[in-house]
Every structure is written in C-alpha cells, then in structure tokens.
PANU-754693 format. One record per residue: x negated, y, z negated of N, C-alpha, C, O in turn; residue number from 1; residue in three letters. Coordinates in Angstrom, 2 decimals, always signed. Last residue first. Example, Ala and Ser with C-alpha at 12.3 -4.5 7.8 and 13.67 -1.06 7.14 Angstrom:
{n.px:-12.85 n.py:-2.25 n.pz:-7.08 ca.px:-13.67 ca.py:-1.06 ca.pz:-7.14 c.px:-12.90 c.py:+0.03 c.pz:-7.87 o.px:-13.41 o.py:+1.14 o.pz:-8.04 resi:2 resn:ser}
{n.px:-13.19 n.py:-5.69 n.pz:-7.80 ca.px:-12.30 ca.py:-4.50 ca.pz:-7.80 c.px:-13.20 c.py:-3.30 c.pz:-7.80 o.px:-14.24 o.py:-3.32 o.pz:-8.46 resi:1 resn:ala}
# end
This chain:
{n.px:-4.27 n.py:-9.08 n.pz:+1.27 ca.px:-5.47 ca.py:-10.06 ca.pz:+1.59 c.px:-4.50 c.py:-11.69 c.pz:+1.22 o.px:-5.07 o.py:-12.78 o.pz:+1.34 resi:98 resn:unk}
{n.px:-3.58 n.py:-5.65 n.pz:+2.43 ca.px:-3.26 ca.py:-6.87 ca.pz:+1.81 c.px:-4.07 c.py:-7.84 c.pz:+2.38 o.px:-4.55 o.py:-7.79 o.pz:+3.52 resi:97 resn:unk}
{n.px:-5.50 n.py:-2.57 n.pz:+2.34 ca.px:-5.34 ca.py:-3.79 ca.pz:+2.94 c.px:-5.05 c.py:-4.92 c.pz:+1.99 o.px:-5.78 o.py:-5.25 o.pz:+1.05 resi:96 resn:unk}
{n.px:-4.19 n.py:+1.02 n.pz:+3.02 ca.px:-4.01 ca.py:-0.31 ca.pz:+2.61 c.px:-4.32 c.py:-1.96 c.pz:+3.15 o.px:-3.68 o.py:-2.52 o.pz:+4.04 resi:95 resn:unk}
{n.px:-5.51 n.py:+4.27 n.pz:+3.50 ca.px:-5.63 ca.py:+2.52 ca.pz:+4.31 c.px:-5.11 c.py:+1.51 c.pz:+3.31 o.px:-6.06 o.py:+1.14 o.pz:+2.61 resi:94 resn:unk}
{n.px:-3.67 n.py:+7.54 n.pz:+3.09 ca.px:-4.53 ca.py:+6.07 ca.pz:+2.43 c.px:-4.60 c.py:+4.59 c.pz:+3.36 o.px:-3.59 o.py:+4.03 o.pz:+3.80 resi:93 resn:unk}
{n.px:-3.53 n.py:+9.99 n.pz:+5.05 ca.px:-2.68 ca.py:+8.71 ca.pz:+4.87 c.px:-3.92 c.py:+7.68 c.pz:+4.15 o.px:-4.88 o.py:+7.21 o.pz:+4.75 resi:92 resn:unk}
{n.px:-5.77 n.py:+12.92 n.pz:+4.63 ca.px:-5.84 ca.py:+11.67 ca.pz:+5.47 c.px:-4.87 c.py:+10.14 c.pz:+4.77 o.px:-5.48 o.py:+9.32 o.pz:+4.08 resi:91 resn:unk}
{n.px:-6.74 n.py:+14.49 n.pz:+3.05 ca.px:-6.21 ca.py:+14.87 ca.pz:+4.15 c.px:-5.61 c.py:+13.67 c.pz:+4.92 o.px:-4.91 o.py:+13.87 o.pz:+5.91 resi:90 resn:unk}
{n.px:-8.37 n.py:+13.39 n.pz:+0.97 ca.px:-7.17 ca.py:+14.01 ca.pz:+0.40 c.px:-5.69 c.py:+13.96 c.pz:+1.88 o.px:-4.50 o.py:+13.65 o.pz:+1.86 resi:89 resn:unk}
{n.px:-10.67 n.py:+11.29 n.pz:+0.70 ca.px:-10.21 ca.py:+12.81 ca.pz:+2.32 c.px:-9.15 c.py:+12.61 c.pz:+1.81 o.px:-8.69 o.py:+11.50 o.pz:+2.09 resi:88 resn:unk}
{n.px:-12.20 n.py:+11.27 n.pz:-2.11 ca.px:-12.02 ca.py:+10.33 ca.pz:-0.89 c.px:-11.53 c.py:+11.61 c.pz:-0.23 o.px:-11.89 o.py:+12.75 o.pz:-0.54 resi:87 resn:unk}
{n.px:-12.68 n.py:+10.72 n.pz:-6.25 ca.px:-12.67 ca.py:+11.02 ca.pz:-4.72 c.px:-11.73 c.py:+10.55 c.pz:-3.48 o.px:-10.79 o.py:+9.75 o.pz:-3.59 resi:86 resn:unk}
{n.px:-9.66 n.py:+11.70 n.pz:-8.52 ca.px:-10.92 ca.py:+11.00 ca.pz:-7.74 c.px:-11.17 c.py:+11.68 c.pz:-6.58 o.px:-10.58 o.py:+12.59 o.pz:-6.00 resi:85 resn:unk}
{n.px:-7.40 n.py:+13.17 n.pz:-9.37 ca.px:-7.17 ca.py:+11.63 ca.pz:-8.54 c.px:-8.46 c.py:+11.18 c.pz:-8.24 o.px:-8.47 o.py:+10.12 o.pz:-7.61 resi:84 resn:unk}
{n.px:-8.31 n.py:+15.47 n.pz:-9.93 ca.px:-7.07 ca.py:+14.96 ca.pz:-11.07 c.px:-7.66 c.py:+13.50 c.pz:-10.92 o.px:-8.18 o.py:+12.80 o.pz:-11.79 resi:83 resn:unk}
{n.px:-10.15 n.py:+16.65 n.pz:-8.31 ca.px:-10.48 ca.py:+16.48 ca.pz:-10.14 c.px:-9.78 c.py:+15.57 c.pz:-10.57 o.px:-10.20 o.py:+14.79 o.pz:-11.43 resi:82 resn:unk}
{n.px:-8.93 n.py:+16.71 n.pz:-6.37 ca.px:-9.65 ca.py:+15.43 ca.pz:-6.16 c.px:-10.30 c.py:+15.63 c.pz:-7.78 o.px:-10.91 o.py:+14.70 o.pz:-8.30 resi:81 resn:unk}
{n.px:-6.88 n.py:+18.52 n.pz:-6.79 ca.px:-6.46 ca.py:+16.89 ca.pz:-7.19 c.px:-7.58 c.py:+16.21 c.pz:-6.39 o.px:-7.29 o.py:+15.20 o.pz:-5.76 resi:80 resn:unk}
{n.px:-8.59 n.py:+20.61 n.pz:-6.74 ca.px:-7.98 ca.py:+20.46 ca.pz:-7.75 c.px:-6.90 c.py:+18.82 c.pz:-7.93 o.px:-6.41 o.py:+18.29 o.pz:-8.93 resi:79 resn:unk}
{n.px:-9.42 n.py:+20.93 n.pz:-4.22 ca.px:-10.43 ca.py:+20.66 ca.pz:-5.33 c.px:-9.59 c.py:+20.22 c.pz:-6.22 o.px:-9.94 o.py:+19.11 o.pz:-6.62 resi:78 resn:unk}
{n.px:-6.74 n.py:+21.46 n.pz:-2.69 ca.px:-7.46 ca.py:+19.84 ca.pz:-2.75 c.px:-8.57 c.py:+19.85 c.pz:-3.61 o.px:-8.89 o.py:+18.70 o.pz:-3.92 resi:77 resn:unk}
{n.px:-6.94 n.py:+23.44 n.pz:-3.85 ca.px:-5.22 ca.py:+22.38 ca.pz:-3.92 c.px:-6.19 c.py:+21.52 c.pz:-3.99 o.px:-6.53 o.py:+20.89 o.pz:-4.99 resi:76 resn:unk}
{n.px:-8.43 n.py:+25.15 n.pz:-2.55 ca.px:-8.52 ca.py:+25.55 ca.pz:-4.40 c.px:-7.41 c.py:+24.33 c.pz:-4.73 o.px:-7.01 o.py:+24.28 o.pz:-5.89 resi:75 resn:unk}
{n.px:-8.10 n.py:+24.82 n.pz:-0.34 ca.px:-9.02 ca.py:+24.30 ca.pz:-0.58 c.px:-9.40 c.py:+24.14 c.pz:-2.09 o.px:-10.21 o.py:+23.43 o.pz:-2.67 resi:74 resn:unk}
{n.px:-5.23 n.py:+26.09 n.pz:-0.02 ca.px:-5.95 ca.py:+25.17 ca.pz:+0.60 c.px:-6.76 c.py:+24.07 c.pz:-0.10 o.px:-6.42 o.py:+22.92 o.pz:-0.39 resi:73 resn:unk}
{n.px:-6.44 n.py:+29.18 n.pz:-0.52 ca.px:-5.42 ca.py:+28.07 ca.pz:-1.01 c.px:-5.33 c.py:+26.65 c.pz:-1.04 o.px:-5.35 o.py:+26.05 o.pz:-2.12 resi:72 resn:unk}
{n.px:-7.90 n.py:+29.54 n.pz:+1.69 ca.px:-8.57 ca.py:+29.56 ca.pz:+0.47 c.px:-7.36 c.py:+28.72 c.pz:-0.78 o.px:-7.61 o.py:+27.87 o.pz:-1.64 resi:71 resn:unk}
{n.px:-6.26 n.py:+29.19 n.pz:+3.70 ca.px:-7.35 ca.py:+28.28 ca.pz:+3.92 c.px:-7.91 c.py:+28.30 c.pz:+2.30 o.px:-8.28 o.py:+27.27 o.pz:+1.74 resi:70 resn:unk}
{n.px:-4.54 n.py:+31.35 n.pz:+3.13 ca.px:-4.14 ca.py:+29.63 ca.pz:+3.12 c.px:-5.22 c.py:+29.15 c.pz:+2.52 o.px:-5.36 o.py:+28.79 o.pz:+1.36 resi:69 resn:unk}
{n.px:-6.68 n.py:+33.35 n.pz:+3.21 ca.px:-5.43 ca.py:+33.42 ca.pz:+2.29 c.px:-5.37 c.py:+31.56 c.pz:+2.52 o.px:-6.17 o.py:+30.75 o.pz:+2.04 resi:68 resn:unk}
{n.px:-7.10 n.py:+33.80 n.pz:+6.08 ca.px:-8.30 ca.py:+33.06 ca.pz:+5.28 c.px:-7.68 c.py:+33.05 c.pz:+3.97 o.px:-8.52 o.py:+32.47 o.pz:+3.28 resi:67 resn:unk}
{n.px:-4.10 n.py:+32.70 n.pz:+7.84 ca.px:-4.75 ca.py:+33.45 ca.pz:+7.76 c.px:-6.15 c.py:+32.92 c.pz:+6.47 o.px:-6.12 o.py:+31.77 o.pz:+6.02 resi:66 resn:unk}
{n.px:-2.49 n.py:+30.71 n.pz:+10.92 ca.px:-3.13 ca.py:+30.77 ca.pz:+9.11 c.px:-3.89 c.py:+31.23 c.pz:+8.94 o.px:-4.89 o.py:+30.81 o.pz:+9.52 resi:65 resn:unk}
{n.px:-1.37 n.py:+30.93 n.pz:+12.64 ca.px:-1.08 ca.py:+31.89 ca.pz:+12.06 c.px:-1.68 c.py:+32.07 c.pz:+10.67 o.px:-1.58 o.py:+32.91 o.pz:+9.76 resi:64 resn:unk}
{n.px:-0.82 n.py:+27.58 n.pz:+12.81 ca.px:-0.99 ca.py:+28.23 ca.pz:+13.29 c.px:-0.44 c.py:+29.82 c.pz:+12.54 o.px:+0.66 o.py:+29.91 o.pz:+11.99 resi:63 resn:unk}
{n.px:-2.88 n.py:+24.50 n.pz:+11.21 ca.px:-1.72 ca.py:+25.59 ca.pz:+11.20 c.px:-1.55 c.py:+26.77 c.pz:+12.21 o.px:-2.71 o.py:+26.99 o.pz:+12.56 resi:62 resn:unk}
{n.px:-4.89 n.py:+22.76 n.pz:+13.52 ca.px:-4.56 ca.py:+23.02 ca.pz:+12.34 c.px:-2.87 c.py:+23.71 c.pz:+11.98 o.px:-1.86 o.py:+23.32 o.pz:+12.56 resi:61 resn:unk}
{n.px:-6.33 n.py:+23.36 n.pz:+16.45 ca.px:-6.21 ca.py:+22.31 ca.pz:+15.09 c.px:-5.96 c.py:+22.45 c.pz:+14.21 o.px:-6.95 o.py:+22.30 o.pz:+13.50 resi:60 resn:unk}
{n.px:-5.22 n.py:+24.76 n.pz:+18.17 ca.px:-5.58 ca.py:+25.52 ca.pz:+16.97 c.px:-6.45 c.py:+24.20 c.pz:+16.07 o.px:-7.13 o.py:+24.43 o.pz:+15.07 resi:59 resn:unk}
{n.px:-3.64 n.py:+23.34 n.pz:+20.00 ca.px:-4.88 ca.py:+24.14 ca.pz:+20.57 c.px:-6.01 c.py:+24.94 c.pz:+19.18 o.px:-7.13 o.py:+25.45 o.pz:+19.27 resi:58 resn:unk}
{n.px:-2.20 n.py:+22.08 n.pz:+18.16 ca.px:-3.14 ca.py:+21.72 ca.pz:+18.92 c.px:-3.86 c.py:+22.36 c.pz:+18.80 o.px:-4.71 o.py:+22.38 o.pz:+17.92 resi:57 resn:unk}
{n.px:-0.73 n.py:+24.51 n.pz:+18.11 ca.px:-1.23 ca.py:+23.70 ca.pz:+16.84 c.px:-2.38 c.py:+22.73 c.pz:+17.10 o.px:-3.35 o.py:+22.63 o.pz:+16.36 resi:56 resn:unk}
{n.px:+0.62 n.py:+25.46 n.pz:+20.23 ca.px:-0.41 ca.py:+26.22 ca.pz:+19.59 c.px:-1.17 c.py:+25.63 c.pz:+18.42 o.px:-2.10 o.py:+26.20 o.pz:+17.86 resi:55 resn:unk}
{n.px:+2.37 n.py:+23.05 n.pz:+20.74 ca.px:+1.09 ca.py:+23.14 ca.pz:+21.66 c.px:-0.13 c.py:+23.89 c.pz:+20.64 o.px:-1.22 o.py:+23.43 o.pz:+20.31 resi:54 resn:unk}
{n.px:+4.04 n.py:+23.82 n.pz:+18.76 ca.px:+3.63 ca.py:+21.90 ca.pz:+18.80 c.px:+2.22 c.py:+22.28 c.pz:+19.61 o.px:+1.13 o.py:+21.89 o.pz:+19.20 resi:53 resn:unk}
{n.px:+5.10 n.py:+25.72 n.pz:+19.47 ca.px:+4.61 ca.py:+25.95 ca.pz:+18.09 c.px:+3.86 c.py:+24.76 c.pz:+18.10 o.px:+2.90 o.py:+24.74 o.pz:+17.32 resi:52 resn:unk}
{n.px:+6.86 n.py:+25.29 n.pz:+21.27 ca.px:+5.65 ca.py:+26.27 ca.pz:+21.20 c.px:+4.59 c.py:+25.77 c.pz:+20.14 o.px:+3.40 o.py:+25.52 o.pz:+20.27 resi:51 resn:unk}
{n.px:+8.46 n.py:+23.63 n.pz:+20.30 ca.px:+7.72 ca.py:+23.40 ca.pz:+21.28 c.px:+6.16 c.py:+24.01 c.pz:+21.36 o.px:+5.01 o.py:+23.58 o.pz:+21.45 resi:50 resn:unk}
{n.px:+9.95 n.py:+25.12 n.pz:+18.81 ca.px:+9.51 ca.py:+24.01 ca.pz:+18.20 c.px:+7.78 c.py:+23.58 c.pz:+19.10 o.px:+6.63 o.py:+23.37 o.pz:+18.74 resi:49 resn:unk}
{n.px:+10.45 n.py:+26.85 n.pz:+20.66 ca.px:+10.05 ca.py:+27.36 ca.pz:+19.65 c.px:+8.96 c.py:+26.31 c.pz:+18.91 o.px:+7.79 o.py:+26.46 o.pz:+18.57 resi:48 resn:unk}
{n.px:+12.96 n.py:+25.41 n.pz:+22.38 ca.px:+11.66 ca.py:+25.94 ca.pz:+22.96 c.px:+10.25 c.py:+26.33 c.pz:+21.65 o.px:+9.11 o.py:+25.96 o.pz:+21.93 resi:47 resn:unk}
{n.px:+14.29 n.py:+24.46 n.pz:+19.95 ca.px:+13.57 ca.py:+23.48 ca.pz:+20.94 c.px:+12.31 c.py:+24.23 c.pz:+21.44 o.px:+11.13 o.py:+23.98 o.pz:+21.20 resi:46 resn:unk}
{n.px:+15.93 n.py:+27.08 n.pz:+19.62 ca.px:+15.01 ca.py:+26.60 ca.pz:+18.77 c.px:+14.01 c.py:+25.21 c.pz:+19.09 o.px:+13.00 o.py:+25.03 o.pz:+18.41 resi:45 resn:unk}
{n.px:+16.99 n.py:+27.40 n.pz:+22.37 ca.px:+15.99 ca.py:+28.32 ca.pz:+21.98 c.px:+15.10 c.py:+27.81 c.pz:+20.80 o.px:+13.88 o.py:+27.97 o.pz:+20.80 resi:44 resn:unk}
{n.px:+18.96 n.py:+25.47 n.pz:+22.33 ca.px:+17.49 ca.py:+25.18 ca.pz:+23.37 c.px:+16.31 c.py:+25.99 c.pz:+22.87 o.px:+15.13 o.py:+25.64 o.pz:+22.85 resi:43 resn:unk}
{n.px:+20.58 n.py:+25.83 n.pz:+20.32 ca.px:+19.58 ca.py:+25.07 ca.pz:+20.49 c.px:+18.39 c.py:+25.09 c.pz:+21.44 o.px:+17.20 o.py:+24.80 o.pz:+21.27 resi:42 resn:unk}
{n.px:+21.52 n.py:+28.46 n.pz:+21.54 ca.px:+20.68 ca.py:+28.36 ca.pz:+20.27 c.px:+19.88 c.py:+27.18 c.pz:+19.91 o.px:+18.79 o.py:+27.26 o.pz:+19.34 resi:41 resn:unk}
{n.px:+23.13 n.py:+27.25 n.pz:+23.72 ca.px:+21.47 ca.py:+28.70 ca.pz:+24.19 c.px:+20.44 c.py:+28.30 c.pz:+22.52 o.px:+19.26 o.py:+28.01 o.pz:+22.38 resi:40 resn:unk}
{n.px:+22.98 n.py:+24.02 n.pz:+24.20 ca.px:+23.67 ca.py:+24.91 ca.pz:+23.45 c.px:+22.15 c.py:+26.14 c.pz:+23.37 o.px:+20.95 o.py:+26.04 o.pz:+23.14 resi:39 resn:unk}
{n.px:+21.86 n.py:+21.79 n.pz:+26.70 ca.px:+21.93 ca.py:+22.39 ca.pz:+25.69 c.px:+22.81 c.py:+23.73 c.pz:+25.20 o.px:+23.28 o.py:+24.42 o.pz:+26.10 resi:38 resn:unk}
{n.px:+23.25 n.py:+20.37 n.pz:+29.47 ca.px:+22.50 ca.py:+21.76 ca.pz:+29.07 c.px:+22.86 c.py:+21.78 c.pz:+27.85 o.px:+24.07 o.py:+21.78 o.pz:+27.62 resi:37 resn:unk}
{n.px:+23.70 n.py:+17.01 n.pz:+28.98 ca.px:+24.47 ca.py:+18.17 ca.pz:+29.20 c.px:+22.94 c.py:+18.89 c.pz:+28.88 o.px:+21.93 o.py:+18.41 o.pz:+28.36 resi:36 resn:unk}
{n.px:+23.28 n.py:+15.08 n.pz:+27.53 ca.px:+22.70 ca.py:+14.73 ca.pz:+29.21 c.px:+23.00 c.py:+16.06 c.pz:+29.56 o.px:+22.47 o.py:+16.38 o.pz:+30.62 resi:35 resn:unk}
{n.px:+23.74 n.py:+15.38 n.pz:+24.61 ca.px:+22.11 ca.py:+15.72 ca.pz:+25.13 c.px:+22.31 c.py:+15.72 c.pz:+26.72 o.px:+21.47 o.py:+16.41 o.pz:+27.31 resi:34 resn:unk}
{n.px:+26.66 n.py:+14.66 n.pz:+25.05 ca.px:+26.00 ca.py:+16.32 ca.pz:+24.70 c.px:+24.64 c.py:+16.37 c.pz:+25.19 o.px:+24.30 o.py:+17.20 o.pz:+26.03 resi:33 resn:unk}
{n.px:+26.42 n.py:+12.47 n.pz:+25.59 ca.px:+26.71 ca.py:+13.04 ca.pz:+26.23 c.px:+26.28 c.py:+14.23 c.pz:+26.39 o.px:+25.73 o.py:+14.79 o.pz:+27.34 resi:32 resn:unk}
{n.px:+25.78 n.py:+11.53 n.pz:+22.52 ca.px:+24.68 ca.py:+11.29 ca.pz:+23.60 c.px:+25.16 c.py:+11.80 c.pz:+24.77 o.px:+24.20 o.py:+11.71 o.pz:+25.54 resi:31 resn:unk}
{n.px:+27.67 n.py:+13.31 n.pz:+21.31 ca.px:+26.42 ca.py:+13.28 ca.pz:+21.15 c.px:+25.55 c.py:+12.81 c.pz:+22.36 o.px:+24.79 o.py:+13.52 o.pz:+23.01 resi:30 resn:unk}
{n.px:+29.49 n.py:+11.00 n.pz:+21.99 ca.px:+29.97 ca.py:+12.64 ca.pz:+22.11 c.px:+28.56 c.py:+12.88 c.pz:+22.26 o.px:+28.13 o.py:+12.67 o.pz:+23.39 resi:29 resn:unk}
{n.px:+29.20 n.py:+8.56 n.pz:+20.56 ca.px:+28.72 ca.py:+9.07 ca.pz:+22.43 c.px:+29.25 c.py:+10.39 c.pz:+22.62 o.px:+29.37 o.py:+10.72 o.pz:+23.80 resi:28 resn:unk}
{n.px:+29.80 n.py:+9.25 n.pz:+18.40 ca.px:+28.69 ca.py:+9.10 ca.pz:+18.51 c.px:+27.76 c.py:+9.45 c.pz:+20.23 o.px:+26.77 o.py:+9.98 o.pz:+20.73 resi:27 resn:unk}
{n.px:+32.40 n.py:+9.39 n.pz:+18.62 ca.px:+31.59 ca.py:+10.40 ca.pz:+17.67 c.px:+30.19 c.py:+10.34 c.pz:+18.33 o.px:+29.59 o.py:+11.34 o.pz:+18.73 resi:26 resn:unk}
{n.px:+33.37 n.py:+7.02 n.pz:+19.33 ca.px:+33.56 ca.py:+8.00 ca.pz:+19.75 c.px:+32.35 c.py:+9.28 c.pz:+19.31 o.px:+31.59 o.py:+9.84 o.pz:+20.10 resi:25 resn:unk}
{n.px:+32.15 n.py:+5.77 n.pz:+17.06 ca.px:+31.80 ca.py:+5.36 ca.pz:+18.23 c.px:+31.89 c.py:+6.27 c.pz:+19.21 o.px:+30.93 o.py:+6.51 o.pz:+19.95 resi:24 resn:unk}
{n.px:+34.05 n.py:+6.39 n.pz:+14.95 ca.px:+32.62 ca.py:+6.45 ca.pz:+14.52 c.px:+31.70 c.py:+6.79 c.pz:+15.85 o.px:+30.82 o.py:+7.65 o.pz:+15.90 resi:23 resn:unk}
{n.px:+36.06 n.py:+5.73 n.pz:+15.91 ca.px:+36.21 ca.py:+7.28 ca.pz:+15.64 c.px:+34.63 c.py:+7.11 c.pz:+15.55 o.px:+33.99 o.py:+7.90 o.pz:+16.24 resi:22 resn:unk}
{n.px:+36.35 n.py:+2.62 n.pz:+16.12 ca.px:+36.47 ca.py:+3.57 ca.pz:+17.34 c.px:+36.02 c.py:+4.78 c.pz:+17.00 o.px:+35.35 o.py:+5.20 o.pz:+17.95 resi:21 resn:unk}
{n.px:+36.12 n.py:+2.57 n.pz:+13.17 ca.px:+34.79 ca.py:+1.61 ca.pz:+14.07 c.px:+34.73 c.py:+2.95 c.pz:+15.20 o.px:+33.87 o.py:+3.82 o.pz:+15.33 resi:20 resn:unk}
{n.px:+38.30 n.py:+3.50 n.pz:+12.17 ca.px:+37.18 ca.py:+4.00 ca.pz:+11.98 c.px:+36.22 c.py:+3.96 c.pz:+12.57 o.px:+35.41 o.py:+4.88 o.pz:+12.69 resi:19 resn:unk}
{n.px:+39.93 n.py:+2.02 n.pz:+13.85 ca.px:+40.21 ca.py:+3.17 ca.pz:+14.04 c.px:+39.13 c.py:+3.95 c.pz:+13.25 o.px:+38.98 o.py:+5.12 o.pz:+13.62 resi:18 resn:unk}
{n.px:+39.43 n.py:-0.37 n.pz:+12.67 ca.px:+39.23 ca.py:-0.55 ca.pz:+13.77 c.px:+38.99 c.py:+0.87 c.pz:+14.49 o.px:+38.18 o.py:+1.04 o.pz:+15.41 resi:17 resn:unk}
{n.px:+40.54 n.py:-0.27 n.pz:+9.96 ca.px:+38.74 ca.py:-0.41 ca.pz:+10.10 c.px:+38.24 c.py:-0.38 c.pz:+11.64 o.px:+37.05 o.py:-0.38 o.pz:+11.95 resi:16 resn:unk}
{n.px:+43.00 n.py:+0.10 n.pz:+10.10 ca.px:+42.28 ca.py:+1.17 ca.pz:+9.98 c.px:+40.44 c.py:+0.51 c.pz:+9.72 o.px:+39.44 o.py:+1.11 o.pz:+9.31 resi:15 resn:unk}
{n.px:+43.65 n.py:-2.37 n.pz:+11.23 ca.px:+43.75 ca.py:-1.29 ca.pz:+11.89 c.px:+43.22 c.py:-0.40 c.pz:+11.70 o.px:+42.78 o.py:+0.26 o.pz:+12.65 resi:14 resn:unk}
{n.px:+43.01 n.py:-4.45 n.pz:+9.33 ca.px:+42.01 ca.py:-4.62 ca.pz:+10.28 c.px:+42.55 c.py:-3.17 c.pz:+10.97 o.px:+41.53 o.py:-2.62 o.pz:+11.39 resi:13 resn:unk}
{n.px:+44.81 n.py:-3.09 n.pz:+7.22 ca.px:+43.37 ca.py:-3.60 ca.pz:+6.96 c.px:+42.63 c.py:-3.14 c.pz:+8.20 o.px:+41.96 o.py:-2.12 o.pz:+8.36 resi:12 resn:unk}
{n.px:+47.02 n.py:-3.97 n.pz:+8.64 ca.px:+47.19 ca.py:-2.72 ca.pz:+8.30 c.px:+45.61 c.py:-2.04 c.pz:+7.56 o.px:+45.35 o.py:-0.85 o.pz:+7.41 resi:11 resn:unk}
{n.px:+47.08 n.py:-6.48 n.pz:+8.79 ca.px:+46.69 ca.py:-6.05 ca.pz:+10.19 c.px:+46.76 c.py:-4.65 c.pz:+9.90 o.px:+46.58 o.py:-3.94 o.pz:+10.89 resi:10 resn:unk}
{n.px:+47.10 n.py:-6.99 n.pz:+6.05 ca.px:+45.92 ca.py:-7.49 ca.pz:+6.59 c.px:+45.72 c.py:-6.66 c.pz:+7.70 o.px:+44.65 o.py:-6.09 o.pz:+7.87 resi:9 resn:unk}
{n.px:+49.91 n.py:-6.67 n.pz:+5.24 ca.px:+48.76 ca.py:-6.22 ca.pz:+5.06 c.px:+47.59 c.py:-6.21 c.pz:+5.73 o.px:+47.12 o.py:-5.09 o.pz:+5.96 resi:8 resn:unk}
{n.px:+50.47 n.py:-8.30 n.pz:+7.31 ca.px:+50.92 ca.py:-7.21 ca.pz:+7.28 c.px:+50.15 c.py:-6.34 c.pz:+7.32 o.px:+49.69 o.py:-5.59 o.pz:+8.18 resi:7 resn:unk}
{n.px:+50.51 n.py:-10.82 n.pz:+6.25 ca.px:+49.97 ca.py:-10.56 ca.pz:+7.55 c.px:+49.70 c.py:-9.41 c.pz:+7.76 o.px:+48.68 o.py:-9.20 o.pz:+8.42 resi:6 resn:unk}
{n.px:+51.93 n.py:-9.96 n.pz:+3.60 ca.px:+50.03 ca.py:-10.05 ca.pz:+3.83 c.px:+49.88 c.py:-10.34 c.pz:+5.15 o.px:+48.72 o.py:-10.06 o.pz:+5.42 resi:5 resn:unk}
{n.px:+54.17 n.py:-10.32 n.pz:+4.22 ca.px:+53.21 ca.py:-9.40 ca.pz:+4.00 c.px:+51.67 c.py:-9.83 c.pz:+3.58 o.px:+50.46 o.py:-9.72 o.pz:+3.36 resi:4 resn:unk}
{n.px:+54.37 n.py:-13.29 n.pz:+5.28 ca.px:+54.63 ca.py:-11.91 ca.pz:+6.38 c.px:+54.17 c.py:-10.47 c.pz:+5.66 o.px:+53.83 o.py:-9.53 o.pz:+6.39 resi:3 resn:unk}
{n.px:+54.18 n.py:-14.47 n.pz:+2.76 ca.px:+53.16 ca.py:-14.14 ca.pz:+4.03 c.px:+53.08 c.py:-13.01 c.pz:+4.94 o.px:+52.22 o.py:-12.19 o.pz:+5.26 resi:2 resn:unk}
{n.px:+56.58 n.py:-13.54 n.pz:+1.93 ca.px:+55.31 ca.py:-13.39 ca.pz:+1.25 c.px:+54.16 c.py:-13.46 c.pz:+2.23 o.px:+53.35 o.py:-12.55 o.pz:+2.42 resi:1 resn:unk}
# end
C-alpha cells in the first residue's frame, strides 16, 4: 500500500518535473532565438514597426492620416464629450487616492 503511493507520487512528481523542464526548455529556445539573426519575415516586420515608430514622431500623430480621419476624429470626441462631460478625451485620466 505504501509502495503505491510512493509510486504514485514519484509518477506525480515526474510528470510535473518533465513539464517544469519542457516549459524551460521552451522558453530558452526563445531567448536564444533573439541572440540569433532574426527570421527575414521577422526582421522585416521589426524594420516596419520601426519605421513607422520614427514617422509618428516626426508627424505627431498618425501617419498617412488624411483630412477624412482628422474629421472623424473630431466628430468621436465631440460626441463623447456630449455623452461623458468635459476635459482632454486624449489624455489617460489622473487619479488621486487621499
């Protein structure tokens, strides 16, 4: 009776051990992968991302946004500062606990 449930048990702790390892494994695959050259399709969508991060800047705003958005835009935020009140729609709310 014991001897099974030792049994059991080490038949327990084996496959949680062999998950732990597989998980682990898994995982530094990945961080290996990044020290490596990228995959062409990844890098290409990186580069893109990239792009797209500077021109936004340089733009303040969206990039490619034509007077269409902007008028969109602006017909969104009239329309929930009717719903919600005032204040900069645009802008994360300040919370202060006291």
């Amino acid at each position: 009776m014991i001897l099974r449930q030792i049994l059991r048990l080490s038949s327990v702790f084996h496959s949680t051990v062999s998950v732990y390892l597989r998980r682990n494994i898994g995982l530094s695959a990945i961080v290996f992968n990044k020290a490596k050259e990228l995959d062409p399709v990844q890098k290409l969508f990186l580069d893109k991302i990239r792009e797209y991060n500077t021109k936004s800047r340089q733009a303040g705003g969206p990039v490619d946004a034509g007077p269409d958005f902007q008028k969109d835009m602006n017909e969104s935020l009239a329309r929930l500062q009717r719903a919600y009140g005032e204040g900069d729609l645009t802008k994360f709310p300040e919370f202060k606990f006291e």
